[in-house]
C-alpha positions, 0 to 999 in steps of 0.5 A, spaced: 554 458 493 549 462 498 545 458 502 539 460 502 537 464 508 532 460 515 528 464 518 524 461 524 519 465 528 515 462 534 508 463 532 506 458 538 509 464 543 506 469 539 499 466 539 498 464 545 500 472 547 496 474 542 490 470 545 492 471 552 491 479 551 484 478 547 482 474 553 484 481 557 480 485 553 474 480 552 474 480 559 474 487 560 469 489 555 464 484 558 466 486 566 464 494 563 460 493 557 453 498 560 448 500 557 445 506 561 438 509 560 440 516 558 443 513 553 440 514 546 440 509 539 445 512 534 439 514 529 436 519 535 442 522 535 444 529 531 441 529 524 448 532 522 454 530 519 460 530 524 466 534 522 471 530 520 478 532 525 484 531 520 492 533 521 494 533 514 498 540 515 501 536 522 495 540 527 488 537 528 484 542 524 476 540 520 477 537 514 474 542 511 479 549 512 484 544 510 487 547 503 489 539 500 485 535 497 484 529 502 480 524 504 479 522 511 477 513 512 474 512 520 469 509 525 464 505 522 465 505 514 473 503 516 471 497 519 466 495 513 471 495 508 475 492 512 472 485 514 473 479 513 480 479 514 482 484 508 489 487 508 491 493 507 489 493 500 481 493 501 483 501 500 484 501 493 478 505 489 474 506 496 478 513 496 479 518 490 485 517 485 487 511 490 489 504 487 493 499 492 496 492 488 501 487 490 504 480 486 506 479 494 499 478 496 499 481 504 507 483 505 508 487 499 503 493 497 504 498 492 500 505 492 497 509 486 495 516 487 493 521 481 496 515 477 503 515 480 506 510 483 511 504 482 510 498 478 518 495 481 517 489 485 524 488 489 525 489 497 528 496 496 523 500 492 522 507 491 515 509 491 512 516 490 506 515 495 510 515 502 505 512 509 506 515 515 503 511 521 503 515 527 507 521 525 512 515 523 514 515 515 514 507 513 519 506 508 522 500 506 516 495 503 515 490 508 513 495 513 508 499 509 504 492 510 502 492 517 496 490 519 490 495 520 486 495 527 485 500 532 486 506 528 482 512 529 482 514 521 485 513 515 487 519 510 490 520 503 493 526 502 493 527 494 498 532 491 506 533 493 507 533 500 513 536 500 515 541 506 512 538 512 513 530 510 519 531 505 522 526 500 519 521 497 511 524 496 511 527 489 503 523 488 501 523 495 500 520 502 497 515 506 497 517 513 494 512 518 493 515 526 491 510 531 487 510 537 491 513 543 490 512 551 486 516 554 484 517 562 477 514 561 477 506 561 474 504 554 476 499 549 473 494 544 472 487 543 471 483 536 470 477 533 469 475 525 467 468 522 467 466 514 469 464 509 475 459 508 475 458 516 477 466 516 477 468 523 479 476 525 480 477 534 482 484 535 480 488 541 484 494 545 483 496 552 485 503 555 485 508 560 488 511 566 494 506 570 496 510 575 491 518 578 491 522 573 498 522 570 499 515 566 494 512 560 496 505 557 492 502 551 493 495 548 491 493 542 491 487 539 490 483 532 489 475 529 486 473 523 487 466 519 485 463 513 485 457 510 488 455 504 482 454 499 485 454 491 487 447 489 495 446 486 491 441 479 498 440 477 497 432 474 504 430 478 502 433 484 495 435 485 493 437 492 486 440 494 486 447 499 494 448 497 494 455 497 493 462 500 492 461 507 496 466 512 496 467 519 497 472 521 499 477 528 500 484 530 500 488 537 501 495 539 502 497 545 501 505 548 504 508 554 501 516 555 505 519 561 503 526 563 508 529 568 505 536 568 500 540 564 506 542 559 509 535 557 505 529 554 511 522 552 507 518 548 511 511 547 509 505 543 511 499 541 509 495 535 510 488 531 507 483 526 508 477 525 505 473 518 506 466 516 502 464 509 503 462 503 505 467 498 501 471 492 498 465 487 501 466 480 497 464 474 500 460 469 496 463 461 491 466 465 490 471 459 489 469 452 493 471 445 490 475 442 484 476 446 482 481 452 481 479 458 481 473 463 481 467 458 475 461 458 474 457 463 479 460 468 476 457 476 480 463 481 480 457 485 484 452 482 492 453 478 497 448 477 505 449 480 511 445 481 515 450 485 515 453 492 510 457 495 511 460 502 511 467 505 513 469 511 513 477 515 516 479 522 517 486 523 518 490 530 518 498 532 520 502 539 518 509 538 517 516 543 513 522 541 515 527 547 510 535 546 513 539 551 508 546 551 512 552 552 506 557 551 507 560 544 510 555 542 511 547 542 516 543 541 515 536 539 520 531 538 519 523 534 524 518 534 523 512 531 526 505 530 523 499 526 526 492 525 524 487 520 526 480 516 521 477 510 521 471 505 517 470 499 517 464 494 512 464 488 512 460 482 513 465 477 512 462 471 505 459 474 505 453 471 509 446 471 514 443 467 517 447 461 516 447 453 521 442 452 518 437 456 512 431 453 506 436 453 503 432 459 509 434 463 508 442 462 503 447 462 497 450 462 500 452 456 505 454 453 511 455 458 517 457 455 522 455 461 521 454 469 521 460 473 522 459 482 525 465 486 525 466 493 526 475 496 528 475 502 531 481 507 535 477 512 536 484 516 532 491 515 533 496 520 530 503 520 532 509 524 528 516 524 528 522 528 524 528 526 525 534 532 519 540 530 517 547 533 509 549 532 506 555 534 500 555 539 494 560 540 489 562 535 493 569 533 493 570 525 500 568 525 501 560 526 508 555 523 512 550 525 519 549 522 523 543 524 529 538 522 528 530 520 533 525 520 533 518 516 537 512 516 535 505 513 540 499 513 537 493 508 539 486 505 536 482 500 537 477 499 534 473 491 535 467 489 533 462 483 530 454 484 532 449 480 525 446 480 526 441 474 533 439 477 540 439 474 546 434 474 548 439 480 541 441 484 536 435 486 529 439 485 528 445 490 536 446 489 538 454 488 542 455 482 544 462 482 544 467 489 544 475 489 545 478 495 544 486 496 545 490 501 544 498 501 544 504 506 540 510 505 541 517 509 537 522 508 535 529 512 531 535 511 530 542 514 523 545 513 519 550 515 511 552 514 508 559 514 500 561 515 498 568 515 491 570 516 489 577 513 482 577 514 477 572 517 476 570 511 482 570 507 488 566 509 495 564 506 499 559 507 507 558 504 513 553 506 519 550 504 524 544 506 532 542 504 531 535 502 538 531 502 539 524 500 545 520 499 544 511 498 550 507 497 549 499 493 552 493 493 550 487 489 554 480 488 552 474 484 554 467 485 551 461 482 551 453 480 557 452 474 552 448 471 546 454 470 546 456 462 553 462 464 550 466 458 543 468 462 547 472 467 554 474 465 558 478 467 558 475 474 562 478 480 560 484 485 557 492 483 557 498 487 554 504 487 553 510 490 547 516 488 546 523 492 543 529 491 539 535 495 533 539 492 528 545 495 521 542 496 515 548 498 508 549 497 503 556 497 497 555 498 490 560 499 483 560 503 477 563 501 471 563 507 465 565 501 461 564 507 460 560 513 459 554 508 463 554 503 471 555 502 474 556 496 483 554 496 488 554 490 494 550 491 501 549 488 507 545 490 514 542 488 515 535 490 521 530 490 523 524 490 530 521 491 534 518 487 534 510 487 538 503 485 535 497 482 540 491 481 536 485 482 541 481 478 538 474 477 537 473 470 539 480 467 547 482 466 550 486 472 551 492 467 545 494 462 545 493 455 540 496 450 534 489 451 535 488 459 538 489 464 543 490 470 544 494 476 540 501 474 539 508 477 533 512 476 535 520 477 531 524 481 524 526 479 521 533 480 513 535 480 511 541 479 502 541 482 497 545 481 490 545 484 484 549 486 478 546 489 472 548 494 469 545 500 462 546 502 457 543 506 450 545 506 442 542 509 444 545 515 451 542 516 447 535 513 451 535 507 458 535 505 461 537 498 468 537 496 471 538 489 477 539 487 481 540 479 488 539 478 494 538 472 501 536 474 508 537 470 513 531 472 519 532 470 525 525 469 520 521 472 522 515 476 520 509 471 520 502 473 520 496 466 518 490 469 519 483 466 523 481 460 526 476 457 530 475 464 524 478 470 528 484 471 527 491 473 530 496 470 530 504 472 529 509 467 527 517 467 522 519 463 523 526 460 516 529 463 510 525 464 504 530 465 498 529 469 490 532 470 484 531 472 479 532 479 476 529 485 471 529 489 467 526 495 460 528 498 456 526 503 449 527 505 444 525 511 438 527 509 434 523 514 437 521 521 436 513 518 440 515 512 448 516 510 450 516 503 456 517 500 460 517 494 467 520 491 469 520 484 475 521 480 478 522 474 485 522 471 489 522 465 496 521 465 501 521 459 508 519 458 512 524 453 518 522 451 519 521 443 526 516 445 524 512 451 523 505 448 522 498 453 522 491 452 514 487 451 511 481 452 517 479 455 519 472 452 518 469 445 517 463 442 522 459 439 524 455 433 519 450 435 514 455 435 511 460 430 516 466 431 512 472 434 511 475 442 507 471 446 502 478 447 500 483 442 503 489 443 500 495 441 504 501 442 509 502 435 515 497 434 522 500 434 525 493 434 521 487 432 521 481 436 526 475 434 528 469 438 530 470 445 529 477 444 522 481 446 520 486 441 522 494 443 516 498 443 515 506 444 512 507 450 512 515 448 504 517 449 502 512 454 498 513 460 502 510 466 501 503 469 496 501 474 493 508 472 485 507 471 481 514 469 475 513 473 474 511 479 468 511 483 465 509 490 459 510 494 456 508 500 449 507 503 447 506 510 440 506 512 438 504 520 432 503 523 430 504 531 428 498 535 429 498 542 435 501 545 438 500 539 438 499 531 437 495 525 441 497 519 444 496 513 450 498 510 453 497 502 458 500 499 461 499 492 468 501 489 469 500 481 475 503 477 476 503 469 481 499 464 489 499 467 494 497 463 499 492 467 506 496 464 509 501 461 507 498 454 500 498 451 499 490 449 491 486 448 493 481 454 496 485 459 490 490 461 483 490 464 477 493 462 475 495 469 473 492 476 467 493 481 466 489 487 461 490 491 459 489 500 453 489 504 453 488 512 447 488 515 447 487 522 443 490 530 447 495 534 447 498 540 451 503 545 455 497 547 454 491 542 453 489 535 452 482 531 452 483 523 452 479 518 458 481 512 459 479 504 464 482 501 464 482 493 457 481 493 458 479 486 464 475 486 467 480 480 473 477 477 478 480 475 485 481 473 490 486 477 497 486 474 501 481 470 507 477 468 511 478 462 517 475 462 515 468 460 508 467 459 502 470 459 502 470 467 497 474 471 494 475 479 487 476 480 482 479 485 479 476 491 474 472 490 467 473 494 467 472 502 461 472 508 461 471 514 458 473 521 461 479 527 460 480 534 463 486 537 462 489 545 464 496 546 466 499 553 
């Protein structure tokens, strides 16, 4: 049998560096921290909205010539979103069409754009929504996790993002830009303080090393929590058992300027994480009912099984512009390496049914479920190699090729929590190692030609080719029930395929403050496997699953939209409606009766809908924003049937489905066997139809400084949890609220934080397989930040 897979990590290194380099920054911030008289508050300062700076076509241009539905996050608005420690997931619902979810807690997210996205839960995903970090295209999961800190701005890009950043961005993308090194010292220092004993230490300094011709920035991030839920289970209470992490990340920035022509940015990056993984409830939902059930306390669950998480990844890369005058060249060579485990109790409760009833709950659990994810090993390997015109003729491109390499082991495993003859409690009794290495490259080009200063036309296409090679076994204790996992042995597969991406889009100046663009585009994503073979059969049969592939998928976007400003530069307006046609779309049914996944290719799923974001200075003291969205989305395909609600009751008990399907039965549920549903007419899992955010800073001058206040609010409508529509597996909708109040100066802020003000409970996804098993949002948190800028 496999052993289970040992990662060690030393945390006591990494902490003291991290310490030793926050000393540093501290240190410099307080040595260079002024405040000169010619300074002026921040509410004197220009009564307009700044322009917001993106590179979502690879140039830095005003968010507002953009043709692309985008919305860029920075400066302060990032950092109260972001307090308190959250992880990346603090981004869902406070963008346009955006949901950020996990049953991995902070290792694992999973994005939504217009509705697409991926539900899979295994380590080599395929997700439709590609994140691009410097220029970097993030592939595996475990990566798209890093730490946010020191960035300069986050944008997603909504809609197909084929030609310039290729496969994979059939939804959209999240693109994350740090702050680079620069020739004037300057840097940062923070500390936060709340909830749980939470406490986030980050800081950067930068600046010019050596005369005019090398810059270096350091950036630095801790943060640590608590555990704060308690394990109630009668046999093993304890108090503060779960949900606390530690937590380290780093980047490291070297700018050298050899001449005016040629600009070598390296960097160096890596993460450190040890926690506990993401909490697991145990019939959090009731039959029947919608809805959390009565009672629930976010703070307590009762377990008997494993729960640990641990995340190490590292990156080396070299970003290199030589400007030959009518043109430059760039070239991005990348690499990242990583290794994570996560443990969880999967069925969220204790015991099983077939034990006393004081031996098992809370509620009805059919059986025992605890399983470790592991990649022992993850390396990444990306070289893109690029031209782009310079100057500001009427003829501007970039063309260029990229090349993909990613070599991933997994490694999952099933506990035998109850014991067996074989097996004490904790024992692994089936093990499935996979490996897969995928390859890919592209060719593309992008063309923008201004006809007159009013009208501009921009064209592009790329050559994408992919090709994935698979490999799954499966070992297991002789002891385990065979019929749960037959046949046993070793499956390969292999999948390619090439395909043509583009886009044309155009731009009309009506007037100085206005832009009109109209934008249609072809998207791509790869073919992909899925073989987490635990439970399920290595071949798939018509109720379960085995080692599945997802052919292609195709999406043709249609988009058009206007961008305004107005009060003299002091308000902005953005608004843009669009439809889309995905063709065999890349599914993923989660759960059933074994906890599988398996791919399926959906006919057509068509999508539309609008987004738009504002903003408004209508005094210097006053910011308001607010973004809104709107999206409807429908599976059509009359055949496409999936497993729900995953196990049923026994003999012992009433012989029906332990959740309430609502979509037509195909197959009615029978012992040991989930009814088969069609999900024909279905909107696409995690697929809110409103979403809405707005915030309001008012600031009020005092001194050489200000006091303000700063809210903001994210609320997003029902999703559904699976492909299939049942009673229990949804939620009705989900707004959590923050407020921020604090004094500032050029050099210096303390403030106070709170974030979901309200402390709104809600369901986030689910578990079918077993029972009715769900995860929870965060509950509300305060605290106090100190911050020095230089």
């Amino acid at each position: 049998m496999a052993k289970p897979q040992q990662f060690k990590t030393n945390s006591a290194f990494l902490f003291r560096a991290g310490a030793s380099a926050f000393a540093l920054v501290l240190a410099a911030g307080t040595a260079h921290a002024q405040t000169p008289d010619s300074q002026q508050p921040q509410a004197e300062e220009d009564a307009g909205l700044d322009v917001i700076v993106v590179t979502a076509q690879r140039r830095e241009e005003n968010l507002q010539d953009v043709p692309i539905s985008v919305t860029a996050v920075g400066g302060e608005k990032l950092d109260v979103i972001s307090s308190g420690g959250a992880d990346i997931r603090f981004l869902s619902a406070r963008v346009p069409s955006l949901v950020v979810e996990s049953s991995f807690g902070r290792t694992f997210p999973r994005f939504y754009i217009r509705g697409l996205g991926n539900t899979d839960f295994d380590f080599n995903a395929s997700q439709p929504v590609s994140l691009v970090y410097d220029d970097v295209v993030l592939e595996n999961p475990i990566l798209k996790g890093f730490p946010v800190f020191d960035l300069d701005r986050v944008e997603v890009l909504r809609g197909p993002q084929g030609t310039l950043f290729g496969r994979n961005t059939p939804a959209g993308i999240v693109k994350f830009d740090s702050v680079k090194p620069g020739q004037d010292l300057n840097g940062y220092a923070e500390l936060s303080y709340g909830s749980h004993n939470a406490v986030t230490a980050q800081g950067a300094v930068g600046g010019l090393l050596a005369g005019d011709a090398v810059s270096a920035r350091l950036s630095v991030l801790y943060q640590r929590q608590d555990d704060w839920v308690d394990n109630t289970n009668p046999s093993a209470p304890e108090k503060d058992a779960l949900e606390g992490y530690d937590e380290f990340a780093a980047r490291l920035q070297f700018l050298f300027r050899p001449s005016d022509d040629l600009d070598i940015l390296l960097s160096g990056q890596l993460r450190s994480l040890d926690g506990t993984a993401r909490v697991f409830r145990a019939n959090v939902f009731e039959r029947g009912q919608k809805g959390l059930r009565p009672g629930f306390k976010r703070g307590e669950v009762a377990t008997d099984g494993q729960n640990e998480q641990e995340v190490n990844t590292y990156n080396l890369s070299a970003n290199i512009t030589y400007d030959f005058g009518p043109l430059s060249l760039i070239s991005v060579t990348s690499y990242w390496e990583g290794d994570a485990t996560s443990v969880g109790d999967v069925d969220g409760g204790f015991g099983a049914s077939f034990l006393p009833p004081a031996l098992t709950g809370p509620g009805f659990i059919p059986f025992t479920a605890e399983t470790r994810d592991s990649v022992p090993n993850l390396q990444q390997f990306t070289q893109e190699i690029r031209i782009a015109s310079n100057g500001n003729g009427p003829l501007s491109y970039q063309a260029g090729f990229f090349y993909f390499d990613e070599d991933l082991d997994i490694v999952s495993e099933n506990y035998s929590t109850l014991g067996d003859p074989l097996n004490p409690p904790g024992g692994v009794n089936i093990a499935v190692d996979q490996h897969q290495n995928s390859k890919a490259y592209g060719i593309f080009g992008s063309v923008t030609y201004r006809f007159t200063d009013q009208f501009s036309l921009t064209g592009g296409m790329r050559y994408n080719n992919d090709e994935r090679d698979y490999v799954v076994n499966r070992t297991r204790d002789t002891q385990f029930p065979a019929f749960l996992q037959n046949p046993l042995g070793t499956v390969t597969r292999h999948v390619e395929d090439d395909n043509l991406t583009w886009d044309i889009s155009a731009t009309f100046e009506a007037s100085d403050d206005v832009n009109l663009y109209a934008r249609v585009a072809k998207g791509y994503r790869a073919p992909s496997i899925q073989g987490r073979i635990l439970f399920a059969p290595a071949t798939p049969t018509p109720l379960e699953s085995g080692v599945t592939v997802g052919d292609s998928e195709t999406i043709q976007s249609y988009e058009a939209g206007i961008k305004a400003t107005f009060l003299d530069g002091r308000g902005r307006f953005n608004l843009n409606g669009f439809y889309y046609d995905l063709n065999d779309a890349q599914l993923t049914a989660v759960g059933g009766g074994v906890n599988a996944n398996r791919l399926i290719n959906a006919d057509n799923v068509r999508g539309y809908g609008f987004e738009m974001d504002a903003e408004l200075k209508p005094i210097p003291e006053l910011l308001l924003t607010v973004g809104l969205s709107y999206n409807n989305t429908e599976i059509q395909d009359s055949d496409l049937t999936t497993a729900a609600c995953g196990a049923v009751r026994t003999d012992t008990f009433p012989n029906v489905s332990l959740c309430t399907p609502l979509d037509p039965i195909v197959v009615p549920a029978a012992p040991f066997s989930p009814a088969i549903v069609s999900i024909d007419g279905n909107s696409l899992p995690q697929s809110p139809r409103w979403i809405a955010n707005w915030t309001a800073r008012y600031a009020i001058p005092i001194g050489d400084g200000e006091i303000y206040a700063y809210t903001d609010w994210a609320y997003r409508s029902k999703i559904n949890f699976f492909l299939y529509e049942s009673v229990e597996f949804q939620d009705s909708s989900m707004l959590e609220g923050g407020l921020r109040i604090g004094y500032k100066t050029d050099s210096w802020e303390i403030a106070g934080y709170v974030r979901n003000i309200t402390n709104d409970a809600s369901a986030v996804s689910g578990i079918d397989f077993n029972n009715l098993t769900g995860m929870v949002n965060e509950p509300r948190i305060y605290g106090i930040s100190g911050r020095i800028t230089f």
